[in-house]
N, C-alpha and C positions, 0 to 999 in steps of 0.2 A: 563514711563521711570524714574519712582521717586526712584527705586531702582537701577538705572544703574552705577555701580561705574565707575567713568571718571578718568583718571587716563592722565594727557597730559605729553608729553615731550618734551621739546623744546632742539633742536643745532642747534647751532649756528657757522658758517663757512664764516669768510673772506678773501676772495681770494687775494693772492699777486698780488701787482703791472703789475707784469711780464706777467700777464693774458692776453688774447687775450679781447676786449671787447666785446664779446659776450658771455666773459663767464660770469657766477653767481658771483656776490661779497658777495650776505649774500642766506643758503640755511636752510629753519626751516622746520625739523619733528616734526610731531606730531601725536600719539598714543591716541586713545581712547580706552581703554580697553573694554571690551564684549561690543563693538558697534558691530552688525550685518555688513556686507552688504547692506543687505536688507532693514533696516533702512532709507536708504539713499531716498529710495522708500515710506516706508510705512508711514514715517514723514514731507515726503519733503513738503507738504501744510503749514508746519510748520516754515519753515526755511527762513530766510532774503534772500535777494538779494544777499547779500556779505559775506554770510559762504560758506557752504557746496555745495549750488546752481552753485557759483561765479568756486571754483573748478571742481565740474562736465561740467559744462558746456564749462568751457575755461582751461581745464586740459586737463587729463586721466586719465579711470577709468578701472578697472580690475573687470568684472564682473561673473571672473569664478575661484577664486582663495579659494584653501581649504591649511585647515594643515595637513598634513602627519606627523605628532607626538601629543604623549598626555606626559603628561596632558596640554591643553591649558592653563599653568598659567602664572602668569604677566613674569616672570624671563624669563623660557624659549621663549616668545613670543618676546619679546623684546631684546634678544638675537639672535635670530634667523632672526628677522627683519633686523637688522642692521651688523649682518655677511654673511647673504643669505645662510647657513647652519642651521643643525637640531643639537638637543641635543645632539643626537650619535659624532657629529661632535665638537661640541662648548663648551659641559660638562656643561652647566645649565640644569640641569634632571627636576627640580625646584624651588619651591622659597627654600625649603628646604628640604635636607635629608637627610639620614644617610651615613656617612661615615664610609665606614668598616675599612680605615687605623686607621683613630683615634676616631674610635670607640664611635661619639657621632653625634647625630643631631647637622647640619651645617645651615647657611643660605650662598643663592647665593651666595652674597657681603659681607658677614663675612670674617673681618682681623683681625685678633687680634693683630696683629703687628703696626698698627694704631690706630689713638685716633682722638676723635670730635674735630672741629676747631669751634668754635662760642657758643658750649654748653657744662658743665661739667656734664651732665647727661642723652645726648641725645645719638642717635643712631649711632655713626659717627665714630664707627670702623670697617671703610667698604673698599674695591678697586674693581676692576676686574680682579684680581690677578686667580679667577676660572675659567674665561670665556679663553678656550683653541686656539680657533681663533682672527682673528683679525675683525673688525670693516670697514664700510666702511669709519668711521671717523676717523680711525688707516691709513688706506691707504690713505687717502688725506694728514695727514700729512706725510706720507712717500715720494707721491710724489713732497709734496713742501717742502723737506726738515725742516718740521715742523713748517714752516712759516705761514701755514693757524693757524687759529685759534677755539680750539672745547670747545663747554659748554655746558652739559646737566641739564638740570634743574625738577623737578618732585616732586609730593608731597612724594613719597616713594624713598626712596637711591636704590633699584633696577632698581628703570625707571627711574635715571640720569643716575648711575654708567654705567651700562650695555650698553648701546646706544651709550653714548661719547665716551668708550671703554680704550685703556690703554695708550693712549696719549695725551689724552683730558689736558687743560690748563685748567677745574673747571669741579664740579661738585657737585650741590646743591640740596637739598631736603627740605621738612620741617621738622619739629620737634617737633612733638606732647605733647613734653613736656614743652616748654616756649614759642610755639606759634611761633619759629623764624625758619629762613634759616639757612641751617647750610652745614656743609664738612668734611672734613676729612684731616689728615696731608698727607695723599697720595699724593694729591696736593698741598698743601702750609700750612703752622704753623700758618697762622691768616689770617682773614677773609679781602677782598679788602675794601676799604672806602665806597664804593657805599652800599657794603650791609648792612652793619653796618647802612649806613643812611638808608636805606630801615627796618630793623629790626627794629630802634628805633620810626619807625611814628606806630608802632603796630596796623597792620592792624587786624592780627588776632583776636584780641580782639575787634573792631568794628564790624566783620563779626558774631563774635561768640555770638551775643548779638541781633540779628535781628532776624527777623521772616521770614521762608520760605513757602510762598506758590508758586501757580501756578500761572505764566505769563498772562494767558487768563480764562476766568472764566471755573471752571471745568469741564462743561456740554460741553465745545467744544472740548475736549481731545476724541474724536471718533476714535482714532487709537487705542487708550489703552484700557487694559482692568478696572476694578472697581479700585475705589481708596481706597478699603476697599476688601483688598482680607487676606484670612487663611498665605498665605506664606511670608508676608512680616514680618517682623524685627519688631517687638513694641517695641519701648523704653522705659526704665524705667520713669515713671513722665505722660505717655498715656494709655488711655484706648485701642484704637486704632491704627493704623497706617494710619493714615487719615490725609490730611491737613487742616491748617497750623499746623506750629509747631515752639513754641518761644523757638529759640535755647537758648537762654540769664535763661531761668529758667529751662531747660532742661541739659544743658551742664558740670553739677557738678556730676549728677548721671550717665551721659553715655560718661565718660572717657574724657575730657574737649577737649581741641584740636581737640582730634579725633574726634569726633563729627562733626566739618567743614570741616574734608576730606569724608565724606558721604555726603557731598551736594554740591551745585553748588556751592556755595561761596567759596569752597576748589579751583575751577577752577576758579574764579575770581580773588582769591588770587594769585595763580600761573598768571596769565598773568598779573599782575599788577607789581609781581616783573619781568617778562620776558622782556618786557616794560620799 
C-alpha cells in the first residue's frame, strides 16, 4: 500500500436548530482515492477497532458497486460522488482537458476570475464554476435555506472544491508551495483566524523532516506484494524504492511539499487541520 495515493475529504454539515432530533447535527465524507473495495477485505487483519472495522461493522456497506464512466480520475470521481450523476451529466470529463471553446487545456477547478486567499503564489484560482450539477451539499443548503453549514477540505483544490459544491461557506486545500492551507476569493478575500493559527504552528515542516517507515516490521505485510518491485516511483536521493525513507534529506530534490502529499503524513496533516 506504500504507493496508494490517499487523497481524504472531509464536509462538514450543521444542521439547524429547527431539526427534528433525530436528525444528524454534523455529517463527514470521506474519499480515499484508488482504495479498492476489496481492500477492506484483504487488509482488514490490519485495521484498529475504530477505523474501517468500526464502519463496516456498525454502518453499511455496498459490496457490489462499479463506475460506469472513464477515466476514473480524482475530478470526475469526486464529482460524480457527491452529485450522484456521471461526467455526461456534471461536465468534469476530468482533472483536465481540452477546451475546444477556448481552445487550450483547462483544469476542473480552474477560474481565472479568482485569485489565492492565504498564498501569493499558490494554486488558489479555482471554484466549481465547471461542475454543471448540483452537489448533495448544494441541496442541503437549498433545503435549509442556506442555514446548514458546508467545508470541504483536501490536500488537492479539486477534492475540496468539487465535493462542497457551489454553496459551500469554505473550501481548503494545501499548498505545495509554502507548506500552508489555503482558498480562494470564491469564498471570502482572507483567510478565517483559526487557519491562520493553524498555518503558523507549521506542521508541514515537522512532518517533512521525519522518516517514514512501516507501522509493523516488514516481514508481517503478507497482504502486499515486495517492497522492492520494477514499478514503483524511485526518488531522486535512492537507489531503490524501499523503506525507510528520510523525507528531511530527500525533500529538496523531489519537489518539497509535495513530497508529504505521497505519504501518510500528507493524511495526518489533513486531519490535524480537520480537527
Amino acid at each position: 500500500m506504500k504507493k496508494l495515493s490517499v487523497l481524504f475529504f472531509f464536509f462538514f454539515i450543521s444542521a439547524i436548530q429547527s431539526f427534528a432530533q433525530d436528525k444528524p447535527k454534523l455529517i463527514v465524507g470521506i474519499v480515499v482515492d484508488q482504495m479498492r473495495q476489496e481492500y477492506l477485505y484483504r487488509f482488514e487483519n490490519k485495521f484498529g477497532e475504530n477505523g474501517f472495522k468500526r464502519l463496516i461493522n456498525g454502518g453499511f456497506m455496498l459490496t457490489n458497486a462499479h463506475y460506469n464512466y472513464v477515466p476514473t480520475f480524482t475530478g470526475p470521481g469526486h464529482a460524480s460522488i457527491y452529485t450522484g450523476s456521471t461526467p455526461a451529466i456534471h461536465g468534469i470529463i476530468g482533472n483536465d482537458w481540452w477546451d475546444k471553446n477556448l481552445k487550450k487545456n483547462v483544469n476542473c477547478v480552474e477560474d481565472e476570475r479568482q485569485k489565492p486567499v492565504g498564498s501569493t503564489d499558490g494554486n488558489g484560482d479555482v471554484s466549481p464554476w465547471r461542475l454543471l450539477s448540483t452537489t448533495v451539499t448544494d441541496e442541503l443548503k437549498l433545503f435549509t435555506q442556506k442555514k446548514s453549514k458546508v467545508i470541504g477540505i483536501s490536500i488537492k483544490d479539486r477534492g475540496a472544491v468539487l465535493p462542497a459544491g457551489h454553496f459551500a461557506d469554505a473550501a481548503y486545500w494545501f499548498d505545495i508551495t509554502n507548506g500552508r492551507f489555503i482558498s480562494s476569493t470564491y469564498y471570502f478575500n482572507t483567510l478565517p483566524v483559526w487557519v491562520e493559527k493553524f498555518n503558523s504552528q507549521k506542521l508541514a515542516d515537522t512532518y517533512i523532516n521525519k522518516e517514514w517507515n512501516t507501522l509493523l516490521p516488514i516481514a508481517q505485510y503478507t497482504e502486499s506484494g515486495p517492497d522492492d518491485t520494477p514499478y514503483e516511483k524511485i526518488w531522486i536521493g535512492k537507489d531503490k524504492p524501499v523503506f525507510p525513507y528520510d523525507l528531511g534529506k530527500l525533500q529538496k530534490a523531489n519537489g518539497g511539499f509535495d513530497l508529504l502529499t505521497h505519504t501518510p503524513y500528507g493524511d495526518d496533516l489533513l486531519t490535524d487541520f480537520a480537527i
